[in-house]
C-alpha positions as CSV (number, residue, x, y, z in Angstrom):
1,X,-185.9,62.5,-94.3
2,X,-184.1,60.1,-91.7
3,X,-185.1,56.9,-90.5
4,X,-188.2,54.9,-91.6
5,X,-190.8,53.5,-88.4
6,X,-190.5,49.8,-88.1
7,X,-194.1,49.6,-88.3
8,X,-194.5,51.8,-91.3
9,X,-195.9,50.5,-94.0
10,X,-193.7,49.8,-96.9
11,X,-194.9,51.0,-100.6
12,X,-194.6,49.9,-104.1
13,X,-192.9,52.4,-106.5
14,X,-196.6,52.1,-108.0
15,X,-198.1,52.9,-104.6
16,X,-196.0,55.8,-103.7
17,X,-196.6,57.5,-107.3
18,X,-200.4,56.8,-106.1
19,X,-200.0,58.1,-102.7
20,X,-197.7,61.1,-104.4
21,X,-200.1,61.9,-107.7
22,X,-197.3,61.5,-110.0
23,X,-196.5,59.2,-112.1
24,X,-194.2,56.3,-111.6
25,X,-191.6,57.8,-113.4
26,X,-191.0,60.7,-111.2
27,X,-190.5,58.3,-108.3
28,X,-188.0,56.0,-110.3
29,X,-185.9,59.4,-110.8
30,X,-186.1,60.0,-107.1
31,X,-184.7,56.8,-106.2
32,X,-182.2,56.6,-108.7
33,X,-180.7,60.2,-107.4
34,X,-181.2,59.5,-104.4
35,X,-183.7,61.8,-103.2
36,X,-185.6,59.8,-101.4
37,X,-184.6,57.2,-98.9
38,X,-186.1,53.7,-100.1
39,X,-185.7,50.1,-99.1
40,X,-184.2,47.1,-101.1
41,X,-185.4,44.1,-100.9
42,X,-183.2,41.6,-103.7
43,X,-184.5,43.2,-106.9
44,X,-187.7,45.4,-105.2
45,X,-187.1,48.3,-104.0
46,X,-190.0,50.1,-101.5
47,X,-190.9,53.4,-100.0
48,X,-191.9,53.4,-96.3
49,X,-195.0,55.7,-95.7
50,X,-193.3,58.1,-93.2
51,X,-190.3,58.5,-95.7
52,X,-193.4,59.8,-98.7
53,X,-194.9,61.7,-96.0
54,X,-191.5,63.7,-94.6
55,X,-190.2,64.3,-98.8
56,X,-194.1,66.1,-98.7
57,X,-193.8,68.1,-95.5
58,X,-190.2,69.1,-96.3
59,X,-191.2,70.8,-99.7
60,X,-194.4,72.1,-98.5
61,X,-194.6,75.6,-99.7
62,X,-196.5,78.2,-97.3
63,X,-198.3,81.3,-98.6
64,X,-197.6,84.3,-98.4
65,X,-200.5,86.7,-97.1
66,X,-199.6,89.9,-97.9
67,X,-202.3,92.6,-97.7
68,X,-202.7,95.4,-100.7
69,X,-203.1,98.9,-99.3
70,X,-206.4,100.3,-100.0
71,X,-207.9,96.7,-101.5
72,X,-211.0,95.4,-100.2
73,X,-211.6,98.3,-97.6
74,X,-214.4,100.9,-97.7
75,X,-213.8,104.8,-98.1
């Protein structure tokens, strides 16, 4: 999760919980063990976009297609 774009956008800790579907306390524990790269600015601290979308991609799960013998197929 290195290095946020200079022309990313910049998110609230209320934005990213938006962006994330969680709540804002979830991000406010991400921050504070620092999970998740963030951005202070005196006493506000934001979330570039790319930073919310590379935490996503990074614990993206994939399925797993395993196929059952003998389900689904005609005798």
């Amino acid at each position: 999760m290195k290095g946020a774009n200079s022309a990313d956008r910049l998110l609230t800790v209320d934005e990213a919980a938006g962006r994330l579907g969680t709540g804002v306390r979830f991000i406010r524990r991400l921050i504070s063990e620092r999970r998740i790269e963030y951005v202070k600015l005196g006493k506000h601290v934001r979330i570039a976009d790319s930073v919310l979308t590379a935490y996503v991609a990074v614990r993206t799960v994939a399925p797993v297609r395993t196929r059952r013998a003998g389900y689904g197929t005609a005798a």
